[in-house]
C-alpha positions in Angstrom: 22.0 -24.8 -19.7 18.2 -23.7 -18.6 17.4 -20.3 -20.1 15.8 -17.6 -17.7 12.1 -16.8 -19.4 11.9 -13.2 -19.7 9.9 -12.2 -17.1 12.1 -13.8 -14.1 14.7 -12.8 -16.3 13.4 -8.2 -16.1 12.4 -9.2 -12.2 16.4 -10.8 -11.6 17.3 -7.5 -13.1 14.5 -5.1 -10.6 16.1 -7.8 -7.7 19.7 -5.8 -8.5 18.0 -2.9 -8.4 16.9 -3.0 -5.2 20.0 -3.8 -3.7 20.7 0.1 -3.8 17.5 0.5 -1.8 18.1 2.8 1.8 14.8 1.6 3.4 15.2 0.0 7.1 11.8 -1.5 6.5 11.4 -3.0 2.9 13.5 -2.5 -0.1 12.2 -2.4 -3.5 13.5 -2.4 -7.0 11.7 -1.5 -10.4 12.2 -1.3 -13.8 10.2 0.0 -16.9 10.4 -2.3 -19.9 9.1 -1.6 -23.2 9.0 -3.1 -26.3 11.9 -5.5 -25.4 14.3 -2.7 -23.8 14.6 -1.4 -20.4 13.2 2.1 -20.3 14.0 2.8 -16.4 15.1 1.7 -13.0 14.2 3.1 -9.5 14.7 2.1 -6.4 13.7 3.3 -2.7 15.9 6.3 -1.4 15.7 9.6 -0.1 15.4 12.8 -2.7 19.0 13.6 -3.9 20.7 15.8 -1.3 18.9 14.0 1.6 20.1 11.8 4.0 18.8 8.5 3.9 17.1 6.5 6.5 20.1 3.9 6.2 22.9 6.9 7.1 20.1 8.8 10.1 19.9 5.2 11.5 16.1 6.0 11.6 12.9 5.3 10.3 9.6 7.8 11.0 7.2 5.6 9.9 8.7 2.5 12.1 9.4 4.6 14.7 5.4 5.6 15.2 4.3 2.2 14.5 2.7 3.0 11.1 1.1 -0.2 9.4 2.1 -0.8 6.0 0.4 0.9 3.6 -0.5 3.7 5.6 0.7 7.3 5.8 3.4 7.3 3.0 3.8 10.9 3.3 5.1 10.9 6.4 8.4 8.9 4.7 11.7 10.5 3.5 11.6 7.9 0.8 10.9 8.7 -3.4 9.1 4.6 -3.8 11.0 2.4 -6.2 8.0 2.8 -9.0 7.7 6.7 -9.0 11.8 7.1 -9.4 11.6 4.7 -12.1 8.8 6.8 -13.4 10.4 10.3 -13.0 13.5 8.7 -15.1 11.7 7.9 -18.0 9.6 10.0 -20.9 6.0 9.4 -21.0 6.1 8.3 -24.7 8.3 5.3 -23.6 6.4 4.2 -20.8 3.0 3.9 -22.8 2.1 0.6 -23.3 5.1 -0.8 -20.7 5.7 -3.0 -17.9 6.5 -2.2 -14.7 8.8 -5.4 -13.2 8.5 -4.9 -9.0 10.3 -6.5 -7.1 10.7 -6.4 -2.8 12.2 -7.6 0.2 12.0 -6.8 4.0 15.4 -4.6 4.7 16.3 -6.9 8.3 15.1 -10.4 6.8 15.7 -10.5 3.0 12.8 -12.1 2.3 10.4 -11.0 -0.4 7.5 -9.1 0.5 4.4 -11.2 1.1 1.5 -9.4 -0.7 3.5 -7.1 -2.7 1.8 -4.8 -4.6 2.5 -0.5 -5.5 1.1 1.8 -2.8 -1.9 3.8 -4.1 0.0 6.7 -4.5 2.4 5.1 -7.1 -0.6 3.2 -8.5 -1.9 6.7 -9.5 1.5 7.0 -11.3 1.2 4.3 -13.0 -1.6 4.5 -14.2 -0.9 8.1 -15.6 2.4 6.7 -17.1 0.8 4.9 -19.2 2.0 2.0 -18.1 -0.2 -1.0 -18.9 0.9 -4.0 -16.9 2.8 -4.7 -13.8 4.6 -8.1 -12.7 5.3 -8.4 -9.3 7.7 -11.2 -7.7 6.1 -13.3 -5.1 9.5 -15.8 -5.0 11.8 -16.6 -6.9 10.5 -17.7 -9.9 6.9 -17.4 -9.0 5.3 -13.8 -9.4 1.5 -12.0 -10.3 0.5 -10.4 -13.0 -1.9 -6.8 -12.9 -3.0 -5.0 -15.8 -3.3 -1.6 -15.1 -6.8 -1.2 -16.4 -8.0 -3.4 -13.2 -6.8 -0.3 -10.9 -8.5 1.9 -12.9 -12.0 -0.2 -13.1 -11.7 -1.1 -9.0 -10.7 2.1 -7.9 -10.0 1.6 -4.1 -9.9 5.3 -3.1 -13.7 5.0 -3.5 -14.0 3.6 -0.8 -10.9 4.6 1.6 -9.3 1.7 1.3 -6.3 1.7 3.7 -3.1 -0.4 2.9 -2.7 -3.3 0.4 
């Protein structure tokens, strides 16, 4: 039997996750792994009490025809990274990886390009967290370290999308 390596092994586990998702457009899961053991999961949904976009049958941002990675407040959605970040201390995320995983809601295929919004970037980054390893397929993925959002800071120059 072929052993999973770890890091297909965390983003299999972020895959799960984001089977819990309630996003018409694009699911995502995450997880929050330090020192060996998983700190967090989060996945995209409403804030607790809220319906979700799933259950209205409706989707603001698709409805106005709002590029990806535009305009994020205008969603009902808490992104995969931030509830994964709100679920965990900050002394357990310093140093972590952040596992991301995500797939288009009507397709099920992963998300070409994937990469956190700059709104959760600024959460990462303030986590503590010090890598993230996105999945590009499955069992092909890229590697960030956190410091290269801090050094090329995008909102410099209004930087729209991802």
């Amino acid at each position: 039997m072929k052993r999973t390596d770890k890091k297909n092994y965390y983003l299999d586990i972020a895959e799960t996750v984001l089977e819990r998702g309630t996003c018409l457009r694009r699911n995502f899961g995450a997880i929050i792994v330090n020192n060996d053991q998983i700190v967090s999961t989060g996945y995209v949904g409403a804030p607790r009490g809220r319906k979700n976009c799933i259950d209205m049958g409706v989707c603001v941002r698709e409805q106005n025809n709002i590029p990806r990675g535009e305009r994020y407040e205008l969603c009902r959605s808490v992104h995969a990274e931030a509830n994964a970040i709100i679920h965990a201390s900050r002394e357990a995320m310093l140093g972590a990886t952040l596992y991301l995983v995500g797939k288009d809601a009507k397709t099920g295929e992963y998300v070409e390009n994937a990469c956190a919004c700059s709104m959760c970037k600024r959460m990462i980054i303030n986590a503590g967290i010090k890598k993230v390893i996105i999945r590009n397929s499955k069992d092909k993925f890229t590697a960030i370290y956190v410091d290269e959002w801090v050094q090329n800071d995008e909102s410099l120059d209004a930087v729209l999308g991802y």
